[in-house]
C-alpha positions in Angstrom: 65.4 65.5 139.1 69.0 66.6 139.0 71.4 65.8 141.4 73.9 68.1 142.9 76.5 65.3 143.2 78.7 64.6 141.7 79.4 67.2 139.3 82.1 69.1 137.4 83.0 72.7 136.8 83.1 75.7 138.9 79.5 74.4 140.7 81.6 71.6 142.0 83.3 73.9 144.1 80.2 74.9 146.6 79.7 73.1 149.7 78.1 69.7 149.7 75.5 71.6 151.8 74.6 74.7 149.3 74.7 72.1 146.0 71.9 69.8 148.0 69.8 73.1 149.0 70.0 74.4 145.9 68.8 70.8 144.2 65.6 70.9 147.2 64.8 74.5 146.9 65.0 74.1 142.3 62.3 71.0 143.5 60.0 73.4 145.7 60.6 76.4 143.6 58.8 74.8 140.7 56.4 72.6 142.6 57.7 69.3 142.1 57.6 69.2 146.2 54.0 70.7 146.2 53.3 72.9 149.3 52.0 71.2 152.0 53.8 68.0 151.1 56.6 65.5 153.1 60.1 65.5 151.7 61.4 62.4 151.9 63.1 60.9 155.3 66.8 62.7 155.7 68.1 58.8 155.1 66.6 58.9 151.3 67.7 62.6 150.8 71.5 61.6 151.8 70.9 58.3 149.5 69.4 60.6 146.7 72.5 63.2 146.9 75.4 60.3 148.1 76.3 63.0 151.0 75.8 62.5 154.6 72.9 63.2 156.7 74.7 66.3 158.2 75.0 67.8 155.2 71.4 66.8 154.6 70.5 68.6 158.1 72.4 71.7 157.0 70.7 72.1 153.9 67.3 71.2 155.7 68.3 74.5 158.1 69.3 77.1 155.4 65.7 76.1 153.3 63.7 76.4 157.0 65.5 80.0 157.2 64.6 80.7 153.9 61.0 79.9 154.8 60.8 77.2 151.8 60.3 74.1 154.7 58.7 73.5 157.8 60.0 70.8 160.3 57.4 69.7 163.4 58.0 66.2 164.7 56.4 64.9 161.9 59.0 65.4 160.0 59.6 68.0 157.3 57.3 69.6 154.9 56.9 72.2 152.3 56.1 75.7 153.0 53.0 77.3 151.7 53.7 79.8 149.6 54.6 83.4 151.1 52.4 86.1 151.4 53.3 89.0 148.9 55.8 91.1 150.8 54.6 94.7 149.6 50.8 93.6 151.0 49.1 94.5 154.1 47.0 92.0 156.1 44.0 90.4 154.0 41.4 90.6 157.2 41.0 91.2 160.3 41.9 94.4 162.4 44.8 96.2 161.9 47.7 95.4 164.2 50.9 97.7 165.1 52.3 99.1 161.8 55.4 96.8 161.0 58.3 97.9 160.1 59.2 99.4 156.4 61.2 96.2 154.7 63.9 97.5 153.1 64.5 96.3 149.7 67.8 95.9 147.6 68.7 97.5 145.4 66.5 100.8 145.4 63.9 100.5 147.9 60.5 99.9 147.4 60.1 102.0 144.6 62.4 99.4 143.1 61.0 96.3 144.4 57.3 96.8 143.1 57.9 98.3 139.5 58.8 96.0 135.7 62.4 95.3 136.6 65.3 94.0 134.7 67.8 92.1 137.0 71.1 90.0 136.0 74.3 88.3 137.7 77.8 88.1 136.7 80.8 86.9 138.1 84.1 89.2 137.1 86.3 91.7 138.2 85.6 94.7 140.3 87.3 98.0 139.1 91.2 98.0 140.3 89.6 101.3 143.3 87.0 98.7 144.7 89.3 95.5 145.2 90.8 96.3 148.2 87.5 97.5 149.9 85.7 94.6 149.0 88.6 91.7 150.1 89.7 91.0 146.7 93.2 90.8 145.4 93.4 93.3 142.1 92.1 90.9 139.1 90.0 88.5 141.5 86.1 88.4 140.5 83.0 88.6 142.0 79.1 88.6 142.2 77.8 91.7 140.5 74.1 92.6 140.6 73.0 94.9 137.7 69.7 95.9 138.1 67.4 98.3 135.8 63.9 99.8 136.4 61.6 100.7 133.9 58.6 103.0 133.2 55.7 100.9 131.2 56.5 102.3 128.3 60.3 100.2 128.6 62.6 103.5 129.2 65.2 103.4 132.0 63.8 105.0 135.5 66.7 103.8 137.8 69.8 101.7 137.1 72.4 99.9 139.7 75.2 98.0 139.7 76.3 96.1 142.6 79.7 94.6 143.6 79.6 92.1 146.7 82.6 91.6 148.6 84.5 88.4 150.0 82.8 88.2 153.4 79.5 89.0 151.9 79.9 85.8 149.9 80.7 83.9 152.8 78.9 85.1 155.8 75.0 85.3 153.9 74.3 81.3 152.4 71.9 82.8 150.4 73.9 85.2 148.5 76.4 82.3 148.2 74.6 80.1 146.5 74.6 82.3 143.3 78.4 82.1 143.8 80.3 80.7 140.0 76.3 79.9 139.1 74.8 82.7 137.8 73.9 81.9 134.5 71.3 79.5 135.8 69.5 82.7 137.6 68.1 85.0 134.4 66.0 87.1 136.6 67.9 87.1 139.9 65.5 87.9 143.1 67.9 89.6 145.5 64.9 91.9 147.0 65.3 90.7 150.5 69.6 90.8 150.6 69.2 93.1 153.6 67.0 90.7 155.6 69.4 87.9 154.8 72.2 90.0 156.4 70.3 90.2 159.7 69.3 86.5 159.2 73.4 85.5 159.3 73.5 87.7 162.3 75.3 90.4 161.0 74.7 94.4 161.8 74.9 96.5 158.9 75.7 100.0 158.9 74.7 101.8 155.2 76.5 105.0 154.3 75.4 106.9 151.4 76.5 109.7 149.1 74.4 111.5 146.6 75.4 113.8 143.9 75.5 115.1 140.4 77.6 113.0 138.3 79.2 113.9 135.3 77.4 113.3 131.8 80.6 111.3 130.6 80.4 108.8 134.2 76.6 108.3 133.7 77.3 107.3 130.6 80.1 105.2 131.4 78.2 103.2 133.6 79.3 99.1 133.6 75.5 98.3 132.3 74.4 97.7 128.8 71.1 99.6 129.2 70.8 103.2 128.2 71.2 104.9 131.2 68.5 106.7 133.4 70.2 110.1 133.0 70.6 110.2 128.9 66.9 108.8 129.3 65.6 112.3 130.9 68.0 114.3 129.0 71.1 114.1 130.6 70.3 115.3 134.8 70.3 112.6 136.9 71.2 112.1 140.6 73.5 109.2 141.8 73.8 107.7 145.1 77.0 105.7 145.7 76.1 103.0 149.2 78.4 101.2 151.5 76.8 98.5 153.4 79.4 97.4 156.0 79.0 94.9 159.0 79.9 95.3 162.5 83.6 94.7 162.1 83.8 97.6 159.6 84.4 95.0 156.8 82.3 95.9 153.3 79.8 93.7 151.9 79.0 95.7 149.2 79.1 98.9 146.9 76.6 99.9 145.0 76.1 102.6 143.0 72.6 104.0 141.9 71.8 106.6 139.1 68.1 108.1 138.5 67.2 111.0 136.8 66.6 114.3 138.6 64.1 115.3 136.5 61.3 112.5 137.5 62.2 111.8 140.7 64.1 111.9 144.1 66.4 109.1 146.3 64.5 108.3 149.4 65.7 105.8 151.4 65.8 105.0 155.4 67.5 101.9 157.2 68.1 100.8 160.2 70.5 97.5 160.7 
């Protein structure tokens, strides 16, 4: 298995903490810590990693948030796998209707539908640095993400630029920080749960229009875009997802074609 520690390049500069979750959650991920199983005693994990057991403990805490580990006073185990977040109960009788999960980027339109997702770390245009924290220049995490009809044409395309404190205040979203080329089909589905997870309260503001043919097209995604896909009218929403300081943790802007479809989307922070 590969250890976290030590190691060189931009990885090296995550928190002991993150590089140790990350290590654990790669080992439960794909099974090699089979659900139901012990992990080994936080003495052998800090031995395994050369860290300390506190920064054994905090990686322990961000995987039992993430839902990936169990801890009783047996010790610590692995999670059975999670239910399938679109699905209603199995059995039994119907309880209070939960409340709608909202899923990044696009709702859950976007969540249950063939998907093309990727990561890269550069810079935001020189109109978005200041809003996001960045000096002009200074990358960041960007989320493109595309969805696709069966036949493979471009329904809905996104592109996503998180800010500083986004980066900071959500671990999860932090762990893909100067990583992202070992995440080819990035799961950021549940970004908005992680938010309320790192206690923050998120206020979304939205615009939608009609954008130019010429800005569709110029896009920052290599995909053909959704408008040129259903001949050029498209709608594009353009989303600010703030926290309760008024600080932005990211931008996002959203283009589907008018033609096939229509933005629909309801939060609550």
């Amino acid at each position: 298995m590969a250890e976290p520690v030590p190691e060189q390049g931009p990885r090296a500069e995550l928190p002991l903490y993150l590089r140790v979750a990350a290590a654990l959650r790669d080992d439960l991920t794909h099974r090699r810590i089979p659900p139901g199983s012990r992990l080994t005693s936080e003495r052998h994990l800090a031995l395994r990693f050369h860290v300390n057991r506190q920064t054994v403990r905090s990686a322990l805490q961000l995987l039992r948030e993430e839902g990936l580990v169990v801890t009783d006073r047996r010790g610590t185990f692995a999670a059975d796998p999670p239910a399938d977040p679109l699905a209603g109960p199995a059995d039994g009788p119907p309880g209070p209707p939960a409340a709608p999960r909202q899923f990044f980027p696009g709702g859950p339109r976007a969540a249950d539908a063939l998907v093309r997702a990727a990561l890269s770390w550069e810079a935001p245009p020189v109109s978005l640095a200041r809003r996001l924290a960045l000096a002009p220049g200074e990358p960041t995490l960007v989320h493109r993400h595309v969805v696709l009809t069966p036949a493979g044409a471009s329904l809905q395309r996104s592109v996503s630029w998180f800010s500083r404190p986004a980066l900071a205040e959500i671990p999860q979203l932090g762990r893909y920080r100067r990583v992202v080329e070992r995440y080819r089909q990035p799961d950021l589905r549940l970004l908005y749960h992680w938010m309320h997870q790192a206690g923050l309260r998120t206020t979304h503001r939205e615009s939608v229009g009609v954008p130019a043919a010429a800005a569709v097209r110029d896009r920052a995604a290599p995909e053909r875009g959704a408008a040129e896909a259903a001949g050029g009218t498209a709608l594009s929403v353009h989303r600010v997802v703030s926290d309760q300081h008024g600080h932005a943790l990211e931008v996002t802007d959203i283009d589907l074609p008018a033609r096939t479809g229509a933005w629909t989307y309801e939060f609550a922070g």
